[in-house]
C-alpha positions in Angstrom: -5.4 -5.5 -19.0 -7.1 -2.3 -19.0 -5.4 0.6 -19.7 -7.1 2.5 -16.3 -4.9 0.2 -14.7 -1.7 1.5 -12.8 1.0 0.0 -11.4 3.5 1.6 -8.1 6.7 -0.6 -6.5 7.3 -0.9 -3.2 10.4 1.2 -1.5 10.7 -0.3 2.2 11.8 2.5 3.9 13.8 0.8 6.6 17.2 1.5 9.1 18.2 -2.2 9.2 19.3 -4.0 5.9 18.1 -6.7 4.2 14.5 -6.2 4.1 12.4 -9.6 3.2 15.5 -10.8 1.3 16.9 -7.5 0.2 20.6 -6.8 -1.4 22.3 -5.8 2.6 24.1 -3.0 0.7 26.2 -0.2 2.6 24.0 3.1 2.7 20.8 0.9 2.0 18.7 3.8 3.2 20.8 6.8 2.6 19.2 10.1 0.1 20.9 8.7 -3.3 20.1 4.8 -2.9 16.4 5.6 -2.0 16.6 7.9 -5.1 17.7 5.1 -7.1 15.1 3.4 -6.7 12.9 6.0 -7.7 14.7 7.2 -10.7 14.9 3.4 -11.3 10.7 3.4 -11.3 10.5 6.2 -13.2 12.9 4.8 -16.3 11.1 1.2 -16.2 7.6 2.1 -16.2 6.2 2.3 -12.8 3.8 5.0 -11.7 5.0 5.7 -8.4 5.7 3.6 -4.8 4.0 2.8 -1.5 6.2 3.7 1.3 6.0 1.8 4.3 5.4 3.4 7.6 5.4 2.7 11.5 7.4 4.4 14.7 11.1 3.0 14.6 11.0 3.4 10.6 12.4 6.8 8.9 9.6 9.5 8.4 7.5 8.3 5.6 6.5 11.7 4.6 10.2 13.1 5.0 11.3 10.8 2.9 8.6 10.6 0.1 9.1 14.7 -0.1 12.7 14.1 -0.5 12.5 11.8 -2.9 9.7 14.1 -5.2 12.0 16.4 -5.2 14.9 14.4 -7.3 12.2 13.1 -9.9 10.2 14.7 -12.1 7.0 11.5 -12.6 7.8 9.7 -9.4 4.3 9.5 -7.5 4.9 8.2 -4.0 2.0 6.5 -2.0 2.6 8.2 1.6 1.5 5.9 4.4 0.5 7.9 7.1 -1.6 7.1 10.4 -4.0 9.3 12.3 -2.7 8.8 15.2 0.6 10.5 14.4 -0.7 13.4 12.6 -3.4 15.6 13.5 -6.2 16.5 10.5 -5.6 20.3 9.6 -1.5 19.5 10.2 -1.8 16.9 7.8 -4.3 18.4 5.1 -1.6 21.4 4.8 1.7 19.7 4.6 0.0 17.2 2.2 -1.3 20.0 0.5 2.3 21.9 0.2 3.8 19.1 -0.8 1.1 18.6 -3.7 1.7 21.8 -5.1 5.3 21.5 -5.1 5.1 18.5 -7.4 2.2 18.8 -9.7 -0.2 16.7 -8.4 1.8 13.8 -7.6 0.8 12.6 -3.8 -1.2 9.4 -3.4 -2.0 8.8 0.7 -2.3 5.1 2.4 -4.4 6.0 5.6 -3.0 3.2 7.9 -5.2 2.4 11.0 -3.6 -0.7 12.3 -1.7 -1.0 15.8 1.8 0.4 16.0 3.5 1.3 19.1 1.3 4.3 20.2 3.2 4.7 23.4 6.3 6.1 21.9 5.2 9.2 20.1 2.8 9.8 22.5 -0.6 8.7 21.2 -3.2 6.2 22.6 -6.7 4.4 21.6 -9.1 2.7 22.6 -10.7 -0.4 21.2 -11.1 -1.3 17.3 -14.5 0.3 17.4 -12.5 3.6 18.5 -9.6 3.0 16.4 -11.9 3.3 13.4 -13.9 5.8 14.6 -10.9 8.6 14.7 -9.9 7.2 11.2 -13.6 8.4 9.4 -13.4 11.2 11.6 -10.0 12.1 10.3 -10.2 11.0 6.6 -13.7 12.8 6.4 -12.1 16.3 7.7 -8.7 16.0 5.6 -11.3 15.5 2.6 -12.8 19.0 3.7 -10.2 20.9 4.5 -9.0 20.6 1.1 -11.9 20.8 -0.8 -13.7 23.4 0.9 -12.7 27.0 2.8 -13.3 28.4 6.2 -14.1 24.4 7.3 -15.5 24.1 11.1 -16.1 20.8 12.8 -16.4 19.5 16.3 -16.5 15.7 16.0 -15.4 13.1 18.9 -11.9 13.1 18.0 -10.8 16.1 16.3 -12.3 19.9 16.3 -11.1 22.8 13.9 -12.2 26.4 13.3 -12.3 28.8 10.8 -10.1 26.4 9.1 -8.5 27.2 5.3 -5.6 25.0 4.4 -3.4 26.7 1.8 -1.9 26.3 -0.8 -4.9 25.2 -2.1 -5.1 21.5 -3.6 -5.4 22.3 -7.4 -7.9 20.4 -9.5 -6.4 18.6 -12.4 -9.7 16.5 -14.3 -11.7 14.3 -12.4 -8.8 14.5 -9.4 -10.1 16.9 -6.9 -7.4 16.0 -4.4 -4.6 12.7 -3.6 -6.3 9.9 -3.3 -7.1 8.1 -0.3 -6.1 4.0 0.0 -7.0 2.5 2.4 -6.7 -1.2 3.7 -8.4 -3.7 6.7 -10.3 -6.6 6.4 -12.3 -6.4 9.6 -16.1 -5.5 9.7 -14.8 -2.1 10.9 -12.1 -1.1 8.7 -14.4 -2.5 6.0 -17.5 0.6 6.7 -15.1 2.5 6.6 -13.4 1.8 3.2 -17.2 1.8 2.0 -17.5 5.2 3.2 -14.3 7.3 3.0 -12.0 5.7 1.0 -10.9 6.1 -2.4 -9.0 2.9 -3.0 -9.1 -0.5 -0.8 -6.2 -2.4 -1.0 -6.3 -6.4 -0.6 -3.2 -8.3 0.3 -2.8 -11.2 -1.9 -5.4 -13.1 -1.5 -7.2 -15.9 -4.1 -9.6 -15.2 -6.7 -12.7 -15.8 -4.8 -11.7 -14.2 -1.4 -11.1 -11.1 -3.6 -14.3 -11.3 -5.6 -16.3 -12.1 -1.8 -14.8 -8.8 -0.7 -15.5 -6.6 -3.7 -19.2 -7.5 -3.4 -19.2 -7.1 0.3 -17.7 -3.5 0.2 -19.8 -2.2 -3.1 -23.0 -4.0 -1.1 -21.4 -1.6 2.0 -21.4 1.2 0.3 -25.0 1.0 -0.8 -25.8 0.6 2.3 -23.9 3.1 4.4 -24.9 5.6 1.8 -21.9 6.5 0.1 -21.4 10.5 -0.8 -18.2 9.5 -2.7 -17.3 8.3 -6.2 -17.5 4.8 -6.5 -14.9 2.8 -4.4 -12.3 1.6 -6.2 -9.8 -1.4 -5.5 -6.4 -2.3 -5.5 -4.0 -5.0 -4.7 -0.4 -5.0 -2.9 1.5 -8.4 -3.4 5.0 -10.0 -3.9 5.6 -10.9 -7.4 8.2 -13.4 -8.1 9.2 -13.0 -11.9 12.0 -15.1 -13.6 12.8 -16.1 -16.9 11.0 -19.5 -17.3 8.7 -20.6 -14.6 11.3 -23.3 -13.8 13.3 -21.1 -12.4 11.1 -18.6 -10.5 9.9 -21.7 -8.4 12.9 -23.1 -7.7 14.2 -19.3 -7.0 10.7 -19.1 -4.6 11.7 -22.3 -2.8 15.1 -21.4 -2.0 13.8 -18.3 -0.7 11.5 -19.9 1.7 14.1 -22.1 2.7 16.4 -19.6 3.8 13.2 -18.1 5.2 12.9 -21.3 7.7 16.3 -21.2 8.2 16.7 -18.1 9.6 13.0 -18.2 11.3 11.9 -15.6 9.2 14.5 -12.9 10.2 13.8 -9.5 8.7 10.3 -10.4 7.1 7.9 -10.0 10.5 7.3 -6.2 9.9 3.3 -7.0 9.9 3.3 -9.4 12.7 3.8 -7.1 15.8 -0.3 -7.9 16.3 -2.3 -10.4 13.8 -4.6 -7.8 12.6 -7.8 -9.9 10.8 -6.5 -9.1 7.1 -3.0 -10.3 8.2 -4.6 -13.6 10.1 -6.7 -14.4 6.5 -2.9 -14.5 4.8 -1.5 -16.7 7.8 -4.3 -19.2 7.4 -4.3 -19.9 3.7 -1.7 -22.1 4.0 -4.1 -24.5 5.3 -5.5 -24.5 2.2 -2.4 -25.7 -0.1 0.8 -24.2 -0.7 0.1 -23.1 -3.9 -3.5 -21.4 -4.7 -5.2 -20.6 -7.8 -2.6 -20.9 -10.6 0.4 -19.8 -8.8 -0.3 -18.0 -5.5 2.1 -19.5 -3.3 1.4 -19.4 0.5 4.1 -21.3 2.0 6.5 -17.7 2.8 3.4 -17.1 5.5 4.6 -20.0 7.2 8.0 -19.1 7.9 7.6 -15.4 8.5 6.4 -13.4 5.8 4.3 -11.0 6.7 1.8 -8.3 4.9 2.5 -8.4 1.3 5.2 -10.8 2.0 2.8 -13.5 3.6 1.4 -14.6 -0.7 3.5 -15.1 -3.7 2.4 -14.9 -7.4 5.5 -16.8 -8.5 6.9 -18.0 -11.9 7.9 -16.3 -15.6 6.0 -12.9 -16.9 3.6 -14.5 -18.7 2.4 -16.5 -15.8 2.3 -13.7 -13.4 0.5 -11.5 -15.8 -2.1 -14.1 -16.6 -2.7 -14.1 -12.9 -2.5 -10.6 -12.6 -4.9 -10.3 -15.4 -7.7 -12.4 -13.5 -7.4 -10.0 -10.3 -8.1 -7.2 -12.6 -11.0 -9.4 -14.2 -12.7 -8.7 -10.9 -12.5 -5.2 -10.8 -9.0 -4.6 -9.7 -7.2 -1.2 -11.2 -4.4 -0.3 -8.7 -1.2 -2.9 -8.5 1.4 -2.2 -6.0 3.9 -4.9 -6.6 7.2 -5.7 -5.6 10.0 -8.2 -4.9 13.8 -8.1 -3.6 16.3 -7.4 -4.3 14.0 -4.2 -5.0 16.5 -2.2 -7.1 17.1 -5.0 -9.8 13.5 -6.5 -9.6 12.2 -2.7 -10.6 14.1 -2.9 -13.8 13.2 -6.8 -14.4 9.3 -6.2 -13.9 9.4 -3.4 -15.6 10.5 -4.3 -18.5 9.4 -7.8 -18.7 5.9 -7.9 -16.6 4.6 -4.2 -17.3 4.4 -4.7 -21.1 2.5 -7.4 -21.0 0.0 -5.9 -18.5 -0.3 -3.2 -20.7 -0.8 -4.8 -24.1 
């Protein structure tokens, strides 16, 4: 696998316990367990974590700050939605929060629906929805690139604007990078345009390759100002010792999953979003995908990046893992629970092969 490839975990970010599976520890989400975890990435390999956002969930950029501040390499993906923060508010604590660690943020801009009502925001229909997010990644992307930035679009004005400190520019990265995810014809323009990385949920080879051309066709199209578009993919990796045992670990797992009607794995299903519907119906299409892209979890309650599987030993999940990248994938955000052990087992036992 190429060496431009990088690889982040997962940290859930959650008040209740148990997260798609997790260990239901005591203190699951205190300061020094979440810093476990990223001490844990650090030692094992990993680049950094997406952190999980949405109202009724612990600030996601509270926490990500917190947690930069007890590592030294840790880079944590901040999901973040427009809705929630305003542009020039944004673009400076991101900014601060850069400098204080040396370069380390990574931003997901999240645009799906969350509940709006209860920290006061509102929005109209998709067409709007996406609308405010190009406005708003388009003027974050200016305020820290240029001084003295003005702009009176349809959903945000600023004037006279400088954000300091200023973001610094370390090679080719002029500022954190913006990922960015949606399947719909909407979100899709707007990955083409603004983003720096779209991220795919786990879907088979050839959806993946269909949606790569689509969005480098976009981009063409729309007239793209940006570096190229890159891509990325955020999926549950199952990893065991011998695929024997990763399957019959992923079937008990469903189980349970139908047992308990999916109880703490619907965080993505509040409203089927198109990306999210595309995961619910490949089940349709066979349990198990491709090699070993199991869909069956989607039946019983997984959601997002817990809706697909790639299941079975290291060396099957890296030969999967392999072909994704064959079509042009560089970021990897993967994960499993419990989260804590399966940060040191993928990193020692996946990583290395991805990287040889």
């Amino acid at each position: 696998m190429s060496n431009n490839s990088e690889f982040l975990w997962y940290i859930p970010n959650y008040v209740k316990a148990g997260h798609r599976g997790d260990s239901a520890v005591e203190n699951h989400n205190s300061l020094d367990t979440l810093t476990s975890h990223a001490r844990a990435l650090e030692e094992h390999g990993w680049k950094g974590a997406l952190i999980g956002t949405g109202w009724g969930r612990p600030d996601t950029f509270t926490v990500a700050a917190s947690l930069a501040a007890r590592t030294t390499t840790f880079e944590p993906l901040i999901a973040i939605r427009p809705g929630y923060w305003r542009p020039a508010n944004f673009a400076s604590a991101a900014s601060t929060l850069d400098h204080l660690t040396g370069g380390r943020v990574r931003i997901n801009i999240v645009s799906g629906k969350d509940n709006l009502a209860a920290y006061g925001d509102s929005e109209g229909d998709q067409a709007h929805r996406y609308g405010r997010t190009k406005e708003f990644m388009r003027l974050v992307r200016r305020l820290w690139t240029e001084d003295n930035v003005t702009s009176a679009g349809e959903h945000f004005r600023v004037a006279d604007s400088t954000v300091v400190p200023r973001i610094q520019v370390r090679g080719d990265r002029r500022h954190p990078k913006f990922y960015f995810g949606g399947a719909s014809e909407a979100a899709e323009r707007v990955a083409a345009t603004e983003a720096d990385v779209q991220l795919f949920w786990g879907e088979p080879l050839d959806g993946v390759r269909e949606r790569i051309a689509r969005l480098k066709a976009l981009s063409r199209e729309l007239d793209r100002d940006l570096p190229p578009l890159e891509f990325g993919l955020r999926i549950t990796t199952l990893v065991r010792d011998t695929t024997e045992q990763a399957w019959a670990d992923a079937e008990a797992k469903v189980a349970e999953m139908a047992r308990s009607k999916g109880s703490g794995w619907h965080d993505h299903q509040r409203a089927l979003a198109v990306g999210q519907q595309r995961l619910l119906d490949l089940h349709e299409r066979g349990d198990v995908l491709d090699d070993n892209l199991y869909t069956a979890p989607g039946k019983f309650g997984g959601g997002g990046a817990g809706t697909t599987w790639l299941v079975g030993s290291a060396e099957d999940v890296a030969r999967s893992l392999r072909k994704y990248q064959d079509l042009g994938i560089t970021h990897f955000v993967l994960s499993d629970t419990p989260y804590l052990s399966e940060i040191k087992r993928q990193g020692d036992q996946l990583l290395p092969l991805l990287r040889s």
